[in-house]
N, C-alpha and C positions, 0 to 999 in steps of 0.2 A: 497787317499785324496790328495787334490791339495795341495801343498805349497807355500804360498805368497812370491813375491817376498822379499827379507831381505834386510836393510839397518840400515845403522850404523851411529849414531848420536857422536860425538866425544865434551861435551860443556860441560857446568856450568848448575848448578840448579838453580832455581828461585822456589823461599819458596811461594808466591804468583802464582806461576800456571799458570801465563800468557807468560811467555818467556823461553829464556833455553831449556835442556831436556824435560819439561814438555810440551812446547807448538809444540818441535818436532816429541817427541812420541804420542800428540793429531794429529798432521798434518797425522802421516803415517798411525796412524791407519783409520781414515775418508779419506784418498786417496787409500786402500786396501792394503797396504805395511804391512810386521811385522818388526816392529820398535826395536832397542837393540840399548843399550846408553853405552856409555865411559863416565865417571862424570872426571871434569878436576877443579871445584871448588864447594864450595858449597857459597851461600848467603843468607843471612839475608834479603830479598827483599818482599817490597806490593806494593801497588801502589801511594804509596809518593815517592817510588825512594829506593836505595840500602843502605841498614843500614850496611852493613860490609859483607865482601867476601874471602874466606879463598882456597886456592888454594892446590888442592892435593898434594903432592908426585910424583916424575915421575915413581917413580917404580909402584906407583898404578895403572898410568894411563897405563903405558905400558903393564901392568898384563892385567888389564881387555881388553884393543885391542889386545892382545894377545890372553886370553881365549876364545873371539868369533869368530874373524876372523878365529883361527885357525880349531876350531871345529865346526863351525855353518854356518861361510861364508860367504860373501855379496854382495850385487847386487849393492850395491852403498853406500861411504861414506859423509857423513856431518859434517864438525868442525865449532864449531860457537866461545865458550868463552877460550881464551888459552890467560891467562893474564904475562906471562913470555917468556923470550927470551929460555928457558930450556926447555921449555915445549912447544913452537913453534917446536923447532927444533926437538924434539922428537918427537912429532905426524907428523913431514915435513917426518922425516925417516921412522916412520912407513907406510903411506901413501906411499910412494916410493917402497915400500917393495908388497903393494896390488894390485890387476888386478880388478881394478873396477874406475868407475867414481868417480870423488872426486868435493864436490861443499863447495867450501870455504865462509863463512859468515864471514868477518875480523871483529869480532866486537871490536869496541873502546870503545864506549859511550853507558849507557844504554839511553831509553825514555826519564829521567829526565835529563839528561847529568852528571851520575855518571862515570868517567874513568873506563875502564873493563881491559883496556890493557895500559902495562908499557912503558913508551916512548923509554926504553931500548931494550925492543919486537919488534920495528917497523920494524927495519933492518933485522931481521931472518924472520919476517914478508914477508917483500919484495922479500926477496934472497932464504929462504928456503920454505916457504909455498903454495909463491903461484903460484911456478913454477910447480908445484904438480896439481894444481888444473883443472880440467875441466871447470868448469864455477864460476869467483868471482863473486860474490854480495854485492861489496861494496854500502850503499847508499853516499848522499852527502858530509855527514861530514867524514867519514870513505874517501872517495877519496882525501880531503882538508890534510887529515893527512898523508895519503899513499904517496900522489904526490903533495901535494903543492899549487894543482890546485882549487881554487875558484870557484865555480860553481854558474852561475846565469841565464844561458838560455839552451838550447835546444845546440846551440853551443857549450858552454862548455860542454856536457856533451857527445859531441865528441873527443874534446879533451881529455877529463878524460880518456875516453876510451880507446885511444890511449897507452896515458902514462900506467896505469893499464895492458895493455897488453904485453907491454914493461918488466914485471916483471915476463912473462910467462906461465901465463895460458891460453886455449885452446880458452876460453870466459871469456867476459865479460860483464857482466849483470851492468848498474850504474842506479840504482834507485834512480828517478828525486821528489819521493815523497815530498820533500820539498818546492818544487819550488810552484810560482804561478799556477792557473789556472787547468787543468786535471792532474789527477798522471798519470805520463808518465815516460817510463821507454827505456833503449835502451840495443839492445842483439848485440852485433858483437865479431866477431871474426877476425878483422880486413879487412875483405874482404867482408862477408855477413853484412847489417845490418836491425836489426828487432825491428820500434819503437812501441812500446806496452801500448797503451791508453784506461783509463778509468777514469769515471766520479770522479770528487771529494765527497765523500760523508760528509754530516756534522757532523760530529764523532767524539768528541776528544780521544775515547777508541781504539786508534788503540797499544798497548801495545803488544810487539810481532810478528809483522810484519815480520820483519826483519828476527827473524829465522822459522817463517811460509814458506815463500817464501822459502828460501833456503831448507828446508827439501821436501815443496812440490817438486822442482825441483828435488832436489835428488830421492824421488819418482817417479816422472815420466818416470828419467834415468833407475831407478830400472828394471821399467817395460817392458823396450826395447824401448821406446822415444826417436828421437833425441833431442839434444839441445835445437832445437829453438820450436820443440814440447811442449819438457817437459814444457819453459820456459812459451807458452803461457799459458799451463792448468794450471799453478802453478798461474800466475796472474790473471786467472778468480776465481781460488780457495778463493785467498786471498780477492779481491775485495770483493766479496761475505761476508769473515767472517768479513772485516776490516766496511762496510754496516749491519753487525750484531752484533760488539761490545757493550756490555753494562759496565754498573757503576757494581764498586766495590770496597768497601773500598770510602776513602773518595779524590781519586785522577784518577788518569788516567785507567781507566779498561782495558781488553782485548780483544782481537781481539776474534770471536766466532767459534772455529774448528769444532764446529758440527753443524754448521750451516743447509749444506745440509739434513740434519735429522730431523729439526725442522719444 
């Protein structure tokens, strides 16, 4: 029997099912990957936004990356919600510690613009995590917090680049989704750069994106992808579900992970 490639989702739960572990172990399993998760908080979250968010233990979390890693193994890691500077640094160590690609989701803000991450995390942020990383995937607000930098064109979202890379990781991916006109996206690694466009679709259920994307990628790494590989199938992936998002609940829905099946 074949064994799928394994990868490691290191984030926060979302009680609503759209973002979070939930929406990474939907990504891995519809990209052929077997998906195993690290819970690093849980929330109280639908699609009005984050009712309250209560953050593990770091012995928990180190237990459980300890238990898979050590026994089960991975082909590629993914962190997405690490709301403390303790628990930055802990998964930076553990991560350092692993012989796999690592793709960092820094998240800040959820959808509705609830804070995920403590302004006191930003700095172990920068300095421990995501020098770790193979490919960030900051989007725009997430870059304005990291580096300062204000994003309003295509230009800046070279310069973002720069800066961002400046803190260490391999790649970097800045998702221009906010911007006017096409979502457009930019991959470099300070030397190659690969800008990655697709149509705007009129959606407001795109709920989840953010860790879609990065689990896809880390998927694709899994698989034996390079980078800019992984990167683009992960952006057709999303496009695809972010173009099949429906309503749910009475606010913002989610992105559709089984799209390709329907």
């Amino acid at each position: 029997m074949d064994i799928p490639p394994r990868v490691l989702t290191v984030a926060g739960s979302d009680s609503g099912g759209g973002a979070g572990i939930q929406a990474d172990l939907k990504t891995m399993l519809a990209l052929g990957v077997h998906g195993m998760s690290v819970l690093t908080a849980i929330t109280a979250q639908n699609s009005l936004g984050v009712q309250g968010a209560w953050e593990l233990p770091v012995e928990a979390v180190r237990a459980q990356y300890r238990s898979v890693v050590d026994d089960i193994g991975v082909q590629a890691v993914k962190t997405g919600m690490l709301s403390s500077a303790e628990l930055v640094e802990t998964v930076a160590e553990l991560l350092a510690g692993t012989d796999a690609p690592v793709v960092v989701d820094p998240v800040g803000v959820s959808k509705h613009g609830d804070p995920l991450l403590a302004a006191s995390a930003l700095d172990s942020l920068r300095t421990k995590l995501l020098p770790t990383a193979t490919v960030a995937t900051p989007n725009l607000d997430e870059v304005a917090q990291l580096t300062g930098i204000e994003v309003g064109d295509e230009a800046g979202m070279r310069r973002a680049a720069e800066a961002v890379l400046g803190f260490g990781p391999r790649w970097a991916l800045i998702k221009g989704g906010h911007l006017a006109g096409d979502a457009v996206d930019l991959l470099t690694d300070g030397e190659e750069e690969h800008w990655l466009r697709a149509p705007r679709h009129d959606n407001r259920h795109t709920h989840g994106t953010g860790c879609t994307l990065a689990s896809a990628v880390a998927s694709g790494l899994a698989q034996g992808l390079t980078v800019p590989e992984a990167v683009h199938a992960a952006k057709e992936y999303v496009t695809g579900a972010i173009a099949a998002g429906f309503a749910l609940g009475a606010g913002i829905g989610p992105v559709d992970h089984g799209w390709r099946f329907r």
